[in-house]
C-alpha positions as CSV (number, residue, x, y, z in Angstrom):
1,X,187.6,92.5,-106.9
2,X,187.4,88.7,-105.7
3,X,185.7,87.9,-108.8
4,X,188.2,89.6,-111.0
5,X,191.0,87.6,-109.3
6,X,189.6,83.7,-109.4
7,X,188.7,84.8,-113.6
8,X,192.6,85.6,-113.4
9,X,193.9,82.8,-111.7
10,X,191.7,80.8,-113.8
11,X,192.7,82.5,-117.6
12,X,196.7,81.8,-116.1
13,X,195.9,78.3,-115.0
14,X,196.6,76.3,-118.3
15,X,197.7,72.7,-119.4
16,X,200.2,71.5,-121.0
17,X,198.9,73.2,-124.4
18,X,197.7,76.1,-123.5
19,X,194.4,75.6,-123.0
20,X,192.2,76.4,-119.4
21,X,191.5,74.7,-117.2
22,X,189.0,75.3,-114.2
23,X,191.0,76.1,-111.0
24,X,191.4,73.4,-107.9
25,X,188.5,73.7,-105.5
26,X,189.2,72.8,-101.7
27,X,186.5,71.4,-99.7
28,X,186.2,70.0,-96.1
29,X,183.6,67.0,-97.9
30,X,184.9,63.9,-99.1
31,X,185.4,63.3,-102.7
32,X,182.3,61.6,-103.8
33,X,179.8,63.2,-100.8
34,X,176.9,65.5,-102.0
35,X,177.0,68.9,-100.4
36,X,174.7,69.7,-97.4
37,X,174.1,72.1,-94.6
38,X,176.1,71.4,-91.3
39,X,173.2,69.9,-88.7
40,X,174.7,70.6,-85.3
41,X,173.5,68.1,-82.1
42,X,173.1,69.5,-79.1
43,X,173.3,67.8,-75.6
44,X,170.2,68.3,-73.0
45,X,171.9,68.4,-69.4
46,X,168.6,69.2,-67.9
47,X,169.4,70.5,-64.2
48,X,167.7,72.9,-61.7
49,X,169.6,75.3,-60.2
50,X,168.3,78.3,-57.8
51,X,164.7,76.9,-58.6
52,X,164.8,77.2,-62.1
53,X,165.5,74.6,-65.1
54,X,168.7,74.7,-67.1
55,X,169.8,72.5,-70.1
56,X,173.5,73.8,-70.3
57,X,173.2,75.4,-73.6
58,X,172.1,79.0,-72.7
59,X,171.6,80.7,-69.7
60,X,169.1,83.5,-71.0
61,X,165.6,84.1,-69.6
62,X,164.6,86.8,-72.5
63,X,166.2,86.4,-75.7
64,X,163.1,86.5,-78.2
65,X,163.2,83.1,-80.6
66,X,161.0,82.5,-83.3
67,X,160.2,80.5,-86.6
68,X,163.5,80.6,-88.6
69,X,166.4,81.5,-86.0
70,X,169.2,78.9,-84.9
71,X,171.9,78.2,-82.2
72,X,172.4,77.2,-78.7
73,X,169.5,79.2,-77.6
74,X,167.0,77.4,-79.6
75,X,168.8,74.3,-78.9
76,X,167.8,75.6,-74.9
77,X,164.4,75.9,-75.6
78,X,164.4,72.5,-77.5
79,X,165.9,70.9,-74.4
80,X,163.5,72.5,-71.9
81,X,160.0,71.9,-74.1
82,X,161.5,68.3,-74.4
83,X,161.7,68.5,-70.1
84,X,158.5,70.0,-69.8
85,X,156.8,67.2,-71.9
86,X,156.4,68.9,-75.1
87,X,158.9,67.1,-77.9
88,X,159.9,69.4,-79.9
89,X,161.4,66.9,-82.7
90,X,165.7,67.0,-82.7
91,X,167.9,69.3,-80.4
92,X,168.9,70.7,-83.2
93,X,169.2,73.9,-82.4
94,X,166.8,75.2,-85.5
95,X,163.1,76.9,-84.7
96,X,161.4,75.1,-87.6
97,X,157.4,73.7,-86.9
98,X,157.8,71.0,-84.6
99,X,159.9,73.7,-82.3
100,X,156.9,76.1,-83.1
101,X,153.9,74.0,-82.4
102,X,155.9,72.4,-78.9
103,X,156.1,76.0,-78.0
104,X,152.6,76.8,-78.6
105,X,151.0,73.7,-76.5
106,X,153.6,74.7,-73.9
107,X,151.9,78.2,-73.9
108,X,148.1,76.8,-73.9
109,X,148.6,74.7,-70.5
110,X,150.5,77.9,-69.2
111,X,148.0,80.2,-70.1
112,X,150.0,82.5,-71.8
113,X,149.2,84.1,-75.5
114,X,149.9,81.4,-77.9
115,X,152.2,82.6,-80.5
116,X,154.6,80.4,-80.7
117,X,157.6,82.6,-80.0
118,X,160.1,82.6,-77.2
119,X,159.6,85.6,-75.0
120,X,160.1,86.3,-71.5
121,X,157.1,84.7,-70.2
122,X,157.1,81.7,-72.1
123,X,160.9,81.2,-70.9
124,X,159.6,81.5,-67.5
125,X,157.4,78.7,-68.0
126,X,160.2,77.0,-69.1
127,X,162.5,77.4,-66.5
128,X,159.8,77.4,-64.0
């Protein structure tokens, strides 16, 4: 249905002669900037409260993150590896490698399975 409507829009959009002409395209980029993804930055404000370690960005202590996902809660987990002395590249937000391989040599020194995912007892270590 949407398709049918822009093929519309465009057949009825015509100069001067007649002829076509594509149809006006709005965009939030400035004219002349190559299109990329949105890379969100996230501010650490690394604080303990009730005994446990807080960043600011989430407050969750078993939300399951792994290789792929994105958003404050990653961004969490970021800021507490970073805390914990395992740089996990930018607080971006993004569970790429570098997130991935912080995670897993946070898990070795806890002792915990090393999968490199966010589960409840890797969280622990983190806030711990």
């Amino acid at each position: 249905m949407v398709t049918s409507a822009a093929v519309l829009v465009a057949r009825f959009a015509g100069d001067d002669e007649g002829r076509a002409r594509p149809p006006a395209v709005s965009s939030a980029a400035p004219a002349g900037a190559a299109a990329s993804p949105t890379v969100m930055s996230y501010t650490c404000r690394v604080e303990r409260v009730g005994g446990q370690w807080f960043a600011g960005l989430s407050r969750t202590q078993d939300a399951i993150l792994a290789t792929g996902q994105a958003g404050a809660q990653v961004a969490e987990a970021q800021c507490l590896l970073r805390r914990a002395g395992f740089p996990p590249g930018d607080i971006d937000g993004i569970y790429g490698p570098r997130t991935e391989r912080a995670v897993q040599r946070l898990q070795r020194k806890a002792g915990l399975v090393v999968d490199g995912i966010v589960g409840p007892h890797t969280w622990g270590a983190l806030r711990g």
